[in-house]
C-alpha positions as CSV (number, residue, x, y, z in Angstrom):
1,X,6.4,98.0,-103.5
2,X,6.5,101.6,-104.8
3,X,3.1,100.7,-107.0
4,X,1.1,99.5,-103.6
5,X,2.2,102.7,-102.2
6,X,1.2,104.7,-104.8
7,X,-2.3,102.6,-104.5
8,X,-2.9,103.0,-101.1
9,X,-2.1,107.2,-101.4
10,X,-4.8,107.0,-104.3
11,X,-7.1,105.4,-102.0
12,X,-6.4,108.0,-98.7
13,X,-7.2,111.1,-100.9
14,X,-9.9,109.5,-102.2
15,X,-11.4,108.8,-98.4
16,X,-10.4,112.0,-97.9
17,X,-12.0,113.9,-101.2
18,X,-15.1,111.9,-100.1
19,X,-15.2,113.4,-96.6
20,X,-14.5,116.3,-97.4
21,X,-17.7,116.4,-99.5
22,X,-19.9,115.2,-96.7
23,X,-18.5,118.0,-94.3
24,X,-19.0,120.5,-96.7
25,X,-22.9,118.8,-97.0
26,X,-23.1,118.5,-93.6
27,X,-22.1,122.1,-92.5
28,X,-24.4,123.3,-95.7
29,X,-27.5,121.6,-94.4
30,X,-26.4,122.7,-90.8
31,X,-26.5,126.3,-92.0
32,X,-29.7,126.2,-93.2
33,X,-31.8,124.5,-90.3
34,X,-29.6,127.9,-88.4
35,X,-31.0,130.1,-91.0
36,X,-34.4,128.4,-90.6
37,X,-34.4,128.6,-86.8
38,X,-34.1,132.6,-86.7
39,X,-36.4,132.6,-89.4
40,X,-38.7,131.2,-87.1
41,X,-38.2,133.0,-84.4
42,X,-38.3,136.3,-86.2
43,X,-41.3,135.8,-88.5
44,X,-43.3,133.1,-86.1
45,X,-43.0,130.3,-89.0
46,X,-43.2,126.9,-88.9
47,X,-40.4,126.5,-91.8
48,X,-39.0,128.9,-93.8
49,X,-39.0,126.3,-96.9
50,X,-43.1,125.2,-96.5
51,X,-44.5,128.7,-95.7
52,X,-43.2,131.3,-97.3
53,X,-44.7,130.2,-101.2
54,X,-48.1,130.0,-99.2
55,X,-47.7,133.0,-97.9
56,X,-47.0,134.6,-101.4
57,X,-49.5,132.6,-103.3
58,X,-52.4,134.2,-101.4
């Protein structure tokens, strides 16, 4: 009994470890397409990733 116990906490914090790291991706990503957005609005660019080494390689 204690051993399936034991198994099944392994298993929660491994769920857990897991979502934590897709949060943490999710809010990342999230963060940038903010950053990109008032880059946008700021500068008039399409996307902050495309056009700025087109810009400098001119």
């Amino acid at each position: 009994m204690n051993d399936l116990n034991l198994c099944s906490v392994k298993i929660m914090a491994a769920f857990f470890k897991q979502g934590l790291l897709y949060l943490t991706i999710g809010l990342i990503v999230l963060f940038f397409q903010q950053l990109d957005a008032q880059f946008q609005q700021k500068t008039g660019y399409k996307n902050l990733f495309e056009d700025v080494p087109e810009h400098f390689g001119q």
